[in-house]
N, CA, C and O atoms as CSV, one atom per row, in Angstrom:
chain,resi,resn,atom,element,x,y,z
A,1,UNK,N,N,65.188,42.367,65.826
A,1,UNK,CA,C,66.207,43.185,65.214
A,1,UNK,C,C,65.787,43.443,63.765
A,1,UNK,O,O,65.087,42.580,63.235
A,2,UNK,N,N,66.220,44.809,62.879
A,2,UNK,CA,C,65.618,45.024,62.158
A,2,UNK,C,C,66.400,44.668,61.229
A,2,UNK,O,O,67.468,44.192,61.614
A,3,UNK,N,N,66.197,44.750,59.881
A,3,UNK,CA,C,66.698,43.540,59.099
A,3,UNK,C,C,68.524,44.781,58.648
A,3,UNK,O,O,69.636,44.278,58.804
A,4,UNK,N,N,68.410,45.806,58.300
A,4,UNK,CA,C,69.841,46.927,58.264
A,4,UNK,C,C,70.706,46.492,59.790
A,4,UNK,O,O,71.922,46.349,59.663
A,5,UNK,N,N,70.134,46.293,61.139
A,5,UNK,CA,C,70.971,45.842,61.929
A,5,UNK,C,C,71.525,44.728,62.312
A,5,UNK,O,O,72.478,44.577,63.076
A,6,UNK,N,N,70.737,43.746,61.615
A,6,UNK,CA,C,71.464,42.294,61.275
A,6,UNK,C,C,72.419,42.248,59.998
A,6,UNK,O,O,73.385,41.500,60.148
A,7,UNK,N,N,72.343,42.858,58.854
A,7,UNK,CA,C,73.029,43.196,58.243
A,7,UNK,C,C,74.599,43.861,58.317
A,7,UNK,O,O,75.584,43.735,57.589
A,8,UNK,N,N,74.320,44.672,59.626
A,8,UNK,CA,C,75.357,45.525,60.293
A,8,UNK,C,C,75.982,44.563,61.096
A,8,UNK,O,O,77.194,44.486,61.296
A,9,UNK,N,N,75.205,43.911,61.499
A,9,UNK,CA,C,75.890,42.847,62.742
A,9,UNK,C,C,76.824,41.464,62.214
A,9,UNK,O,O,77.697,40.866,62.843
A,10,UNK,N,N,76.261,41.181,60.733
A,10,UNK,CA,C,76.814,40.663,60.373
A,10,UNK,C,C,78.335,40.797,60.029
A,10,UNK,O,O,79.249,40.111,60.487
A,11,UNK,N,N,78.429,41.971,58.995
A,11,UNK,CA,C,79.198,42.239,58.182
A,11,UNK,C,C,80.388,42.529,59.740
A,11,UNK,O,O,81.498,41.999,59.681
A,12,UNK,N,N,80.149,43.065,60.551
A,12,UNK,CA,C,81.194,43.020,61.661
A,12,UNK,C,C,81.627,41.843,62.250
A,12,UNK,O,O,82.643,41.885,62.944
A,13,UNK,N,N,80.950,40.655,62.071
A,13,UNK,CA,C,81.362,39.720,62.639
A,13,UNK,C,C,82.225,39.048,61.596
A,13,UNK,O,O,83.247,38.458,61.947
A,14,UNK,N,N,81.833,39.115,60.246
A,14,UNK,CA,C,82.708,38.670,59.394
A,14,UNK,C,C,84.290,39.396,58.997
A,14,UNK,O,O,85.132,38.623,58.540
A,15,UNK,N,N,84.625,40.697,59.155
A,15,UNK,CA,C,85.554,41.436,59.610
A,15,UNK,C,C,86.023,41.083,60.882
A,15,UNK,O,O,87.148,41.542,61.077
A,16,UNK,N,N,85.593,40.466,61.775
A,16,UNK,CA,C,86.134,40.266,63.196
A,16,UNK,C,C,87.054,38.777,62.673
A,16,UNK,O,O,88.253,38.556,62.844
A,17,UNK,N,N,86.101,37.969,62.048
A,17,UNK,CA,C,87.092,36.574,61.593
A,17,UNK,C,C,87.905,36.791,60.338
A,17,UNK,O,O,88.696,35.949,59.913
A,18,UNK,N,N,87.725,37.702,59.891
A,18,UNK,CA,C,89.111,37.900,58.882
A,18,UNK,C,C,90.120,38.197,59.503
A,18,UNK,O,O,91.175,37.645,59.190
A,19,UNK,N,N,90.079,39.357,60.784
A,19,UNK,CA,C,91.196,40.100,60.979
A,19,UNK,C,C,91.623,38.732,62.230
A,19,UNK,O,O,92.803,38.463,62.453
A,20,UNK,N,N,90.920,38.280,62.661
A,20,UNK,CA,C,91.385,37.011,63.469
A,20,UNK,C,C,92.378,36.212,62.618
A,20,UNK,O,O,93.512,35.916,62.997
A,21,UNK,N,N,91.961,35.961,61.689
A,21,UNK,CA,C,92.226,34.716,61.046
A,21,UNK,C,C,93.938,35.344,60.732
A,21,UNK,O,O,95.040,34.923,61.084
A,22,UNK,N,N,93.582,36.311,60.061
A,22,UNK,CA,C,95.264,36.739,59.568
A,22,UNK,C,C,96.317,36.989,60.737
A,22,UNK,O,O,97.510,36.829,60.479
A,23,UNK,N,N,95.886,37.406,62.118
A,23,UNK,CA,C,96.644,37.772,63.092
A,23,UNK,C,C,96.730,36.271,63.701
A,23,UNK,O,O,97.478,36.308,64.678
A,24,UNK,N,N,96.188,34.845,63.452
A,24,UNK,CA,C,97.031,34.096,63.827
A,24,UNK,C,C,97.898,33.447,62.857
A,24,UNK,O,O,98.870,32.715,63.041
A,25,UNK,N,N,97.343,33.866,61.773
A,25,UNK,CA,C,98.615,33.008,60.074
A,25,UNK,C,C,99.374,34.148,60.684
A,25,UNK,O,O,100.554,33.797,60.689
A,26,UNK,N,N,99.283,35.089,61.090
A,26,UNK,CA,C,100.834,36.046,61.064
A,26,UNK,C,C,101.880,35.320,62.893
A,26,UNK,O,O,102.991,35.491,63.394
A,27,UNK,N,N,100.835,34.671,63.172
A,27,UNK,CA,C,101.760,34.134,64.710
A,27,UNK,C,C,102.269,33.030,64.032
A,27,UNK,O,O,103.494,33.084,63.928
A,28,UNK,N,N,101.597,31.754,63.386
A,28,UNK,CA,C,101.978,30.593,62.439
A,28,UNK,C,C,103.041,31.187,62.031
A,28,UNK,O,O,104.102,31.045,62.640
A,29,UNK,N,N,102.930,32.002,60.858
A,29,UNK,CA,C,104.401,32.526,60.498
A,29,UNK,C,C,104.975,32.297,60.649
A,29,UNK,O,O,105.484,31.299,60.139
A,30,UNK,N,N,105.689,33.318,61.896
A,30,UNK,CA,C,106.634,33.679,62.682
A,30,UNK,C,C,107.245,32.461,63.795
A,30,UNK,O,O,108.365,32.350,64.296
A,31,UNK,N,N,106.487,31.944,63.886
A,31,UNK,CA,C,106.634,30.670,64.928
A,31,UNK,C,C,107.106,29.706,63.989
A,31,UNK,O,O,107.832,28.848,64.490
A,32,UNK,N,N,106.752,29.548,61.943
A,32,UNK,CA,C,107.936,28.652,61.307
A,32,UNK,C,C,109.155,29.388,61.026
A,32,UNK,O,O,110.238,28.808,61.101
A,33,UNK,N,N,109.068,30.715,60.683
A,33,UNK,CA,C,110.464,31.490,61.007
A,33,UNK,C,C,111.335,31.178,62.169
A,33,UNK,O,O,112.513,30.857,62.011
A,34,UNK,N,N,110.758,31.270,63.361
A,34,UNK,CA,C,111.557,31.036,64.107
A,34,UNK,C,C,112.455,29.770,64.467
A,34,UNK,O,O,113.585,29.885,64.942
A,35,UNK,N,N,111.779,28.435,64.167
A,35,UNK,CA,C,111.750,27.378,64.401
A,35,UNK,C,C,113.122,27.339,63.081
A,35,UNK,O,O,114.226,26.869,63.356
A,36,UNK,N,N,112.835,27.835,61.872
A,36,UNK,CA,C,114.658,27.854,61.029
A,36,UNK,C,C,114.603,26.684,60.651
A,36,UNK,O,O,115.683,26.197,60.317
A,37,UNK,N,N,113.335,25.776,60.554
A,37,UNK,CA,C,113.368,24.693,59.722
A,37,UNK,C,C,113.308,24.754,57.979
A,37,UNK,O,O,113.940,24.219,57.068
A,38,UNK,N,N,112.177,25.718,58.083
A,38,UNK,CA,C,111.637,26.008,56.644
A,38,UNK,C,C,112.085,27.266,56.250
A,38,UNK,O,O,112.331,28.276,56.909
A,39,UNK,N,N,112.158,26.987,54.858
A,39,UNK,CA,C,112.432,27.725,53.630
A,39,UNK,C,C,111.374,28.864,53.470
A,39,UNK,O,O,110.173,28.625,53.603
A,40,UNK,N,N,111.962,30.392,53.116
A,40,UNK,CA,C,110.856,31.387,52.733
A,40,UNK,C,C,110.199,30.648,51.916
A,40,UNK,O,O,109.027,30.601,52.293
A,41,UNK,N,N,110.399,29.948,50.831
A,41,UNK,CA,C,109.535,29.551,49.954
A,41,UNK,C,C,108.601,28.722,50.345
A,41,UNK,O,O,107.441,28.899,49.974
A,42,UNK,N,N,108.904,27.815,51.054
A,42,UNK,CA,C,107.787,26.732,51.829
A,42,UNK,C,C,106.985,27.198,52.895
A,42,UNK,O,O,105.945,26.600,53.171
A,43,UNK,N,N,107.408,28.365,53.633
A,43,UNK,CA,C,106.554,29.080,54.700
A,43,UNK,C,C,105.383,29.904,53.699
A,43,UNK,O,O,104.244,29.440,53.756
A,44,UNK,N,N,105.568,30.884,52.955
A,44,UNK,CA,C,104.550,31.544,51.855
A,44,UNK,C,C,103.957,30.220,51.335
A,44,UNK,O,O,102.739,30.139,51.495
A,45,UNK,N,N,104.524,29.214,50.775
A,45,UNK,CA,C,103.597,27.933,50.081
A,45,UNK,C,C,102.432,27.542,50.847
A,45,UNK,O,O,101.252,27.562,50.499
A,46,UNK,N,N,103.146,27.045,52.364
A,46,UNK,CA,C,102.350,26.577,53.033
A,46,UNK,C,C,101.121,27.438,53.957
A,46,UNK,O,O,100.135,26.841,54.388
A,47,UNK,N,N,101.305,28.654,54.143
A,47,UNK,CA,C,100.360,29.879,55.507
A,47,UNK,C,C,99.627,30.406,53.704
A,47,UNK,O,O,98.416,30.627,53.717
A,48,UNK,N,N,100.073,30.507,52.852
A,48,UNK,CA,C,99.214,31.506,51.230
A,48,UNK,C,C,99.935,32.758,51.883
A,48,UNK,O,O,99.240,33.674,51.443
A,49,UNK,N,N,100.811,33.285,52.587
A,49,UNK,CA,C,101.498,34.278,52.729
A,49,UNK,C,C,102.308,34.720,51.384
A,49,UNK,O,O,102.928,33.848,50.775
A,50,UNK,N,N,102.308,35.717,51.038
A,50,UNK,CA,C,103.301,36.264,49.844
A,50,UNK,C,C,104.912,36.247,49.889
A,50,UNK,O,O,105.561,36.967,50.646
A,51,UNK,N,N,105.239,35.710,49.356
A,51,UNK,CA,C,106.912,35.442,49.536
A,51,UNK,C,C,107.500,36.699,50.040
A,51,UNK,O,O,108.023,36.799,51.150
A,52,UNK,N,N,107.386,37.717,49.121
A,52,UNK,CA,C,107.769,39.123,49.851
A,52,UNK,C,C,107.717,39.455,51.255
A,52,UNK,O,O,108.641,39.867,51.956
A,53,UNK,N,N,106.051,39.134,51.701
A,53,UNK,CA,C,105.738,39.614,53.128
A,53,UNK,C,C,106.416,38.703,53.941
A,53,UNK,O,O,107.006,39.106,54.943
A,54,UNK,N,N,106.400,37.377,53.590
A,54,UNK,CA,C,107.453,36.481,54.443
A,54,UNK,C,C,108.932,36.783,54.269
A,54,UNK,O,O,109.630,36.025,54.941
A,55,UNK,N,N,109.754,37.876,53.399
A,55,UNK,CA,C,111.199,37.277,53.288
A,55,UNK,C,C,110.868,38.897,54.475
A,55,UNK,O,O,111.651,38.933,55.424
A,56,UNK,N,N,110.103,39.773,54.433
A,56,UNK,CA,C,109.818,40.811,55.421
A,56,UNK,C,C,110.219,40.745,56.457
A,56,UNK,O,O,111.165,41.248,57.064
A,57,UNK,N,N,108.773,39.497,56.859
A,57,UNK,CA,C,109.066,38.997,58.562
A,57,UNK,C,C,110.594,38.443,58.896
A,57,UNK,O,O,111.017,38.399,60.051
A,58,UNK,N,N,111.176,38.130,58.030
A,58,UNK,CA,C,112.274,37.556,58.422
A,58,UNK,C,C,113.320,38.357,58.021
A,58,UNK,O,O,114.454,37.903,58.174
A,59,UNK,N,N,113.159,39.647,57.454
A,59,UNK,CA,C,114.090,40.535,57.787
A,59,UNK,C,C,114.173,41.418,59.002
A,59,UNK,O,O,115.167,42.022,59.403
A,60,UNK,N,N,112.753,41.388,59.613
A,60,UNK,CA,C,112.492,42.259,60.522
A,60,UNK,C,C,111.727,43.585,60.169
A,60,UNK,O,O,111.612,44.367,61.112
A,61,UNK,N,N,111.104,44.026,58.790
A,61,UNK,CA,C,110.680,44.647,58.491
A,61,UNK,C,C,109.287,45.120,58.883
A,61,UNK,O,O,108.898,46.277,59.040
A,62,UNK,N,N,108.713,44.134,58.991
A,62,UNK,CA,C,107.479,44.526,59.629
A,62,UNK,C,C,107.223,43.562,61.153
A,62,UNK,O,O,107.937,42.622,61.500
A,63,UNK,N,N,106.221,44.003,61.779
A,63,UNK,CA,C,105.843,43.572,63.081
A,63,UNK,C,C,104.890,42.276,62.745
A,63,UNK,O,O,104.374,41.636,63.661
């Protein structure tokens, strides 16, 4: 493989584990939302989620 298509191959695989990574902190989330133990503030503390995007999920604002 030539060295631009390992390069290419890379950079997609590292985009593949970002967008992984956030689509399961966004199931984590939602799964301490649901559970109604924790505090917006302690759910953003604990996932590095933004307080905003968490008081979101728990308005129903976003998916």
């Amino acid at each position: 493989m030539c060295n631009l298509s390992e390069g290419i191959e890379k950079r997609g695989e590292a985009r593949g584990e970002v967008t992984g990574d956030a689509k399961r902190m966004l199931i984590v989330v939602k799964n301490m939302i649901k559970k109604g133990t924790y505090a917006p503030e302690e759910i953003a503390e604990i996932s590095g989620m933004p307080l905003e995007k968490v008081l979101e999920l728990i308005n129903g604002k976003t998916a």
